[in-house]
MDAnalysis code that builds the backbone (N, CA, C; Angstrom):
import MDAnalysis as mda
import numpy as np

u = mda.Universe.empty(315, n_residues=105, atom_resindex=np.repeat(np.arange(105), 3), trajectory=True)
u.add_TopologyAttr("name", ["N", "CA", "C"] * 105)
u.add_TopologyAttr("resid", np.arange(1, 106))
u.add_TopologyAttr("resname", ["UNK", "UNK", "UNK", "UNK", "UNK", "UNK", "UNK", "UNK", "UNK", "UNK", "UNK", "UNK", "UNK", "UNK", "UNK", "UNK", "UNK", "UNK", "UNK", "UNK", "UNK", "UNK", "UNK", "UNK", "UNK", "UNK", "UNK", "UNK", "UNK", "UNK", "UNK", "UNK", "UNK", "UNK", "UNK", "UNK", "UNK", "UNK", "UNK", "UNK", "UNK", "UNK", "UNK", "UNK", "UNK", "UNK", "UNK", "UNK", "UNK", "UNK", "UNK", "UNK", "UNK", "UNK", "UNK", "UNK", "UNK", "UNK", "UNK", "UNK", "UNK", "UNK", "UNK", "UNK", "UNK", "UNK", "UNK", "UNK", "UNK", "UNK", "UNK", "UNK", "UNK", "UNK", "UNK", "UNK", "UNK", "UNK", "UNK", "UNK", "UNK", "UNK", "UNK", "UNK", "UNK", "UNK", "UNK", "UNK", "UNK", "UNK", "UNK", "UNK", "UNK", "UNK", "UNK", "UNK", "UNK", "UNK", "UNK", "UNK", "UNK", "UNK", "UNK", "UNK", "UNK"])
u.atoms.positions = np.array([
    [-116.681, 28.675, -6.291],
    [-116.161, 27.861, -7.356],
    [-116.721, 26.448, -7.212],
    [-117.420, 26.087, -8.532],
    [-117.864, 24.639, -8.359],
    [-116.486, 23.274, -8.151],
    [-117.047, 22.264, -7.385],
    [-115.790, 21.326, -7.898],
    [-115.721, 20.517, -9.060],
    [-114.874, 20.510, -9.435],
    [-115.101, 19.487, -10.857],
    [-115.115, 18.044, -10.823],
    [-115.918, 17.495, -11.841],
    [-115.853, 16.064, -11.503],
    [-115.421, 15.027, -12.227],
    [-114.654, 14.030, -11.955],
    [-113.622, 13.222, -12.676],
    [-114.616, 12.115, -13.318],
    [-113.760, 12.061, -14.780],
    [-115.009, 11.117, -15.611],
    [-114.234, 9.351, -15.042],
    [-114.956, 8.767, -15.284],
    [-114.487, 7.045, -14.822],
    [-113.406, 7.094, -15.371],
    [-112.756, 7.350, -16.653],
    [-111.439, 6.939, -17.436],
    [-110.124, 7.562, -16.097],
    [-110.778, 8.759, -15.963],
    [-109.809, 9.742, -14.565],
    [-109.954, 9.347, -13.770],
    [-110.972, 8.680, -12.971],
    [-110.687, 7.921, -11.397],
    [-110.243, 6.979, -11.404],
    [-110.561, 5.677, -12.902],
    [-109.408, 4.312, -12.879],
    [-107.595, 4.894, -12.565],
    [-107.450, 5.820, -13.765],
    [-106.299, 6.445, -14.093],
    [-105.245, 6.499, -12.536],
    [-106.349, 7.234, -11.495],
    [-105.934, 7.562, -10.479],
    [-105.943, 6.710, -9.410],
    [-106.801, 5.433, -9.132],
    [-106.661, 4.672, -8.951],
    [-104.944, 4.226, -8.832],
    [-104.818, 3.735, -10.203],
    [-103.591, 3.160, -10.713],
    [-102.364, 3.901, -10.621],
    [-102.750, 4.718, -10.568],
    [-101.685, 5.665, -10.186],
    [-101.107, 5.860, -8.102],
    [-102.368, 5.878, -8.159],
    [-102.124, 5.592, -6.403],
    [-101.468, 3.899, -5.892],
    [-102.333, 3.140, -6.180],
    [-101.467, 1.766, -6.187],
    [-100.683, 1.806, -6.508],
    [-99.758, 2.422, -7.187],
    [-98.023, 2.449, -7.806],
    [-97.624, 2.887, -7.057],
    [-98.114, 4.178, -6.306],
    [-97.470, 4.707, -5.572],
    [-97.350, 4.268, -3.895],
    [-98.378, 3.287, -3.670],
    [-98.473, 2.702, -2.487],
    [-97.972, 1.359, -2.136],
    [-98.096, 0.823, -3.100],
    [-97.601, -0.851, -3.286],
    [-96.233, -0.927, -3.157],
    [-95.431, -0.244, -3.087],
    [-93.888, -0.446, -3.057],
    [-93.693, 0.141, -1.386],
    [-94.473, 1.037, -1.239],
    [-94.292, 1.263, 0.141],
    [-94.453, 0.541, 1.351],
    [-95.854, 0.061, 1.349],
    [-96.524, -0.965, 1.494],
    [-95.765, -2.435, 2.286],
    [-95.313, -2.921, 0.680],
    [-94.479, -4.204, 0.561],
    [-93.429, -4.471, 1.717],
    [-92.044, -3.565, 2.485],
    [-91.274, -3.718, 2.701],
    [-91.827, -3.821, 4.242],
    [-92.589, -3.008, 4.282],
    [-93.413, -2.995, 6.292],
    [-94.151, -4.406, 6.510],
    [-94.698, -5.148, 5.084],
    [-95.389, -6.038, 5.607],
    [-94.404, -7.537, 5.636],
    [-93.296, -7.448, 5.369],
    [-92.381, -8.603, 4.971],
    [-91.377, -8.451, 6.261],
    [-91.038, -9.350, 6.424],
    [-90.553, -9.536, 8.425],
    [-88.951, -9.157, 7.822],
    [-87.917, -8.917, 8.678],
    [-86.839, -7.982, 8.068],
    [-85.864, -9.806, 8.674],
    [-85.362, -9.790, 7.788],
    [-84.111, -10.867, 7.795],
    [-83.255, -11.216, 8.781],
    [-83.006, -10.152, 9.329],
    [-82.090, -10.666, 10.672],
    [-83.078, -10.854, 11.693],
    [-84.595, -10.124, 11.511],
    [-85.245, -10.330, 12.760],
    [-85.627, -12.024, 12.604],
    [-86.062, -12.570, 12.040],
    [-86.316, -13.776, 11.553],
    [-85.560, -14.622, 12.006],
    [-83.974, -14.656, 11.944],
    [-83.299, -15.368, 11.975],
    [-82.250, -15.227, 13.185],
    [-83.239, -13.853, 14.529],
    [-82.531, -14.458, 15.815],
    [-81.953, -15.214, 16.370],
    [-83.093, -16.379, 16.505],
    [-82.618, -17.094, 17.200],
    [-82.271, -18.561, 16.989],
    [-81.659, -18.487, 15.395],
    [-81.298, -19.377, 14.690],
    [-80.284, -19.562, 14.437],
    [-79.200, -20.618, 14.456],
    [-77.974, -20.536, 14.210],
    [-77.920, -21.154, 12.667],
    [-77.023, -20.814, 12.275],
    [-76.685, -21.195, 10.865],
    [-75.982, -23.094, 10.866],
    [-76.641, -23.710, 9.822],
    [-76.093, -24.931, 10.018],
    [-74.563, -25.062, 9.885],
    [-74.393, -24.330, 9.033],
    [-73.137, -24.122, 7.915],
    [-71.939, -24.021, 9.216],
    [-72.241, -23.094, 10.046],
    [-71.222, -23.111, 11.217],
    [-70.968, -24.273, 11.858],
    [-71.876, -25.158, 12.091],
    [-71.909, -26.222, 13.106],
    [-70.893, -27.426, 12.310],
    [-69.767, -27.179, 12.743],
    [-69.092, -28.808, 12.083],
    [-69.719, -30.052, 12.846],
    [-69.880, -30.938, 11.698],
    [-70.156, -32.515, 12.404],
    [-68.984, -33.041, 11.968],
    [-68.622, -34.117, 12.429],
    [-67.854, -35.374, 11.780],
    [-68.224, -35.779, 10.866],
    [-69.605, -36.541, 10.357],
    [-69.993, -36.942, 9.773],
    [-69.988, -36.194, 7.998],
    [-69.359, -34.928, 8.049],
    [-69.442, -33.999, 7.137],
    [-68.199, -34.776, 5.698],
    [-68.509, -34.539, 5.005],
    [-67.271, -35.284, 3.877],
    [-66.859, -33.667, 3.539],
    [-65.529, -33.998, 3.043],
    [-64.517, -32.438, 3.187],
    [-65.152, -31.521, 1.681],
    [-64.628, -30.306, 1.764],
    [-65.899, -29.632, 0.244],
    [-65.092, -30.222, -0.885],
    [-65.891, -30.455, -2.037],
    [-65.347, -30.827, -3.107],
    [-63.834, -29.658, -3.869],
    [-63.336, -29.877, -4.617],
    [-62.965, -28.624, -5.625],
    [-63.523, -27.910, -6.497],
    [-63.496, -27.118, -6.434],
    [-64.467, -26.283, -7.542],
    [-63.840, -25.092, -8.618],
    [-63.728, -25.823, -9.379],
    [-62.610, -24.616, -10.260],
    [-63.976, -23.841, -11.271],
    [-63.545, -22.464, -11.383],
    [-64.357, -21.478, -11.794],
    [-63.553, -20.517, -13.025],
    [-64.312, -20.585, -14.045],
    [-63.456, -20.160, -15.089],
    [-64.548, -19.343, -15.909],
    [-63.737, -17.897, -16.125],
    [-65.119, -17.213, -16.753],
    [-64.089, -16.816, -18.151],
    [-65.172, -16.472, -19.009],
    [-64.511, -16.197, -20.192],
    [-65.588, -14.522, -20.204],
    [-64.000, -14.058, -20.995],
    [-64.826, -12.255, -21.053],
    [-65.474, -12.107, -22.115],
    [-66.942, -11.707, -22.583],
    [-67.534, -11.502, -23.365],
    [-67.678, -9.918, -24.126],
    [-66.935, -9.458, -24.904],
    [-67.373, -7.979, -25.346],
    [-67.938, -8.156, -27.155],
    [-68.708, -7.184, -26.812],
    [-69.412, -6.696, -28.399],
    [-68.638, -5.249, -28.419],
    [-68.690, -5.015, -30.254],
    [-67.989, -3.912, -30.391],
    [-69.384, -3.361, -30.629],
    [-68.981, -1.537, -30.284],
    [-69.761, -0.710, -30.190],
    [-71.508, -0.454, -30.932],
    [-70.843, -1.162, -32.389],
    [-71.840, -0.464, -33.026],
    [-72.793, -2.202, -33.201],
    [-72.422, -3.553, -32.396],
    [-73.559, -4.535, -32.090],
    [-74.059, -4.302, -31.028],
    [-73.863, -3.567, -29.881],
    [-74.568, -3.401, -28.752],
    [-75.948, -3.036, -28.906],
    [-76.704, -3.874, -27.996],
    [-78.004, -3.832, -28.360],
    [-78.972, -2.155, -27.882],
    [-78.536, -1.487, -26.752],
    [-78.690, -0.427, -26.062],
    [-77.979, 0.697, -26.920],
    [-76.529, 0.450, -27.853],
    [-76.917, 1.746, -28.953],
    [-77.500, 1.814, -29.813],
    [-77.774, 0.500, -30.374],
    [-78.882, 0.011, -31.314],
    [-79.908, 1.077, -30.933],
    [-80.509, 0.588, -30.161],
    [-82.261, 1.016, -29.500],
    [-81.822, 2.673, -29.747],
    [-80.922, 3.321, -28.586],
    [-80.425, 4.578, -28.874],
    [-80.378, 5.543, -30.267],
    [-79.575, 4.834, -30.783],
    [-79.474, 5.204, -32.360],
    [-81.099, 5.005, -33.028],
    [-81.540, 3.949, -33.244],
    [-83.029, 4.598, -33.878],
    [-83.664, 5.418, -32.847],
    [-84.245, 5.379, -31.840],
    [-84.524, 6.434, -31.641],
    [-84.121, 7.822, -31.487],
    [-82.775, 7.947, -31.871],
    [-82.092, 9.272, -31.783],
    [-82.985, 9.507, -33.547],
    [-82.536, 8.999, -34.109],
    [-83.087, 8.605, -35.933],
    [-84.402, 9.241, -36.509],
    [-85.496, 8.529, -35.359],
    [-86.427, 8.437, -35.108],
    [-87.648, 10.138, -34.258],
    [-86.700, 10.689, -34.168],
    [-86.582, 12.212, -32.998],
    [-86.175, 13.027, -34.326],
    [-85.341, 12.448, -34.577],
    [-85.078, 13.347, -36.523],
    [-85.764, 13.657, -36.942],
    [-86.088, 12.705, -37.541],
    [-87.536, 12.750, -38.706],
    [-88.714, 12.777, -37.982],
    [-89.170, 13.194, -36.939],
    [-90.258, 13.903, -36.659],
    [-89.803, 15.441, -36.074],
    [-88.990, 15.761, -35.800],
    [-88.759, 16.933, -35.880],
    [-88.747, 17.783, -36.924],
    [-87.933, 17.235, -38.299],
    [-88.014, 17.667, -39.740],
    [-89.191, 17.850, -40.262],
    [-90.029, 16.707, -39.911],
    [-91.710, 16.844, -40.551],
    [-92.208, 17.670, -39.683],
    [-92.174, 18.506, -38.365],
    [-93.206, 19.156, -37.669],
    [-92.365, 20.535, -38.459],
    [-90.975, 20.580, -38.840],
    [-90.508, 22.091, -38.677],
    [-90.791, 22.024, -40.476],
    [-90.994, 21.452, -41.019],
    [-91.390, 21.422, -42.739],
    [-93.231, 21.756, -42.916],
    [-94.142, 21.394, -41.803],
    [-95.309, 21.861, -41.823],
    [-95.271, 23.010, -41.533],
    [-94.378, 23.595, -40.535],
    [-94.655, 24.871, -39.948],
    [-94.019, 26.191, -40.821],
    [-93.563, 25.360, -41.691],
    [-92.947, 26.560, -42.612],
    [-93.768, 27.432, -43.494],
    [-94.829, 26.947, -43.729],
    [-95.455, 28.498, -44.993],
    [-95.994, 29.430, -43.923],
    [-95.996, 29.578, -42.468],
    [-96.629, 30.648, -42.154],
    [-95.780, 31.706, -41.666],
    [-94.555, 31.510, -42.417],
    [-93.419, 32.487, -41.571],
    [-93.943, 33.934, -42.139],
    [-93.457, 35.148, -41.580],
    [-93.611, 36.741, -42.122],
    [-92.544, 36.890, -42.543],
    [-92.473, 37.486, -44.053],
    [-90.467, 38.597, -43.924],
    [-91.109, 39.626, -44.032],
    [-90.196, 40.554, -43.443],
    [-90.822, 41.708, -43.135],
    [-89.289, 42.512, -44.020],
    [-89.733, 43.542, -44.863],
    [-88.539, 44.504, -45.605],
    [-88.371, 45.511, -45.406],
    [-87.805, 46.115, -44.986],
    [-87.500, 47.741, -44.478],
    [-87.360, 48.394, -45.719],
])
C-alpha cells in the first residue's frame, strides 16, 4: 500500500491542530507553581507594624440584577438558532421530496 500524501492546506491544518493540542499542556510545566515561589517568603500582610493606620470601613452593597426570560441574551442566540435548524431542515426535507416511490398492492 502506497502512503498518501498531505497537500500544504492538510499539513498547516495539522500543524494547528497540534499546537492546540500542545500549548495548553505545555503552558502549566513551564510556569513555576505558586506556593513553590513563595517559600520562603512571608506575607507582608501578616507582619503588624505600629506605624500601620487601622483599615478604613468599607461598606459593600450589591444590587440584584435579573432579566426576564425572553431578554436574556443566551436564549436569544438559542432561539434563532433553534429557528434557524428549522428552516434548513424544511428546505433539505422539501428538496428531497419528488423522489419518493408509492408502491400499490
Amino acid at each position: 500500500m502506497r502512503p498518501t500524501r498531505h497537500t500544504a492546506s492538510q499539513r498547516a491544518t495539522l500543524a494547528l491542530l497540534t499546537a492546540l493540542l500542545v500549548v495548553p499542556i505545555a503552558l502549566p510545566l513551564a510556569m513555576p507553581a505558586p506556593a513553590a515561589a513563595q517559600q520562603g517568603q512571608q506575607p507582608s500582610a501578616q507582619q503588624p507594624s505600629a506605624e500601620q493606620a487601622p483599615a478604613p470601613d468599607v461598606e459593600v452593597q450589591t444590587t440584584k440584577k435579573t432579566t426576564t426570560w425572553y431578554a436574556s441574551p443566551t436564549l436569544i442566540i438559542v432561539g434563532v438558532a433553534a429557528v434557524v435548524l428549522v428552516i434548513v431542515l424544511v428546505g433539505v426535507s422539501r428538496g428531497r421530496g419528488g423522489n419518493t416511490t408509492v408502491i400499490k398492492d
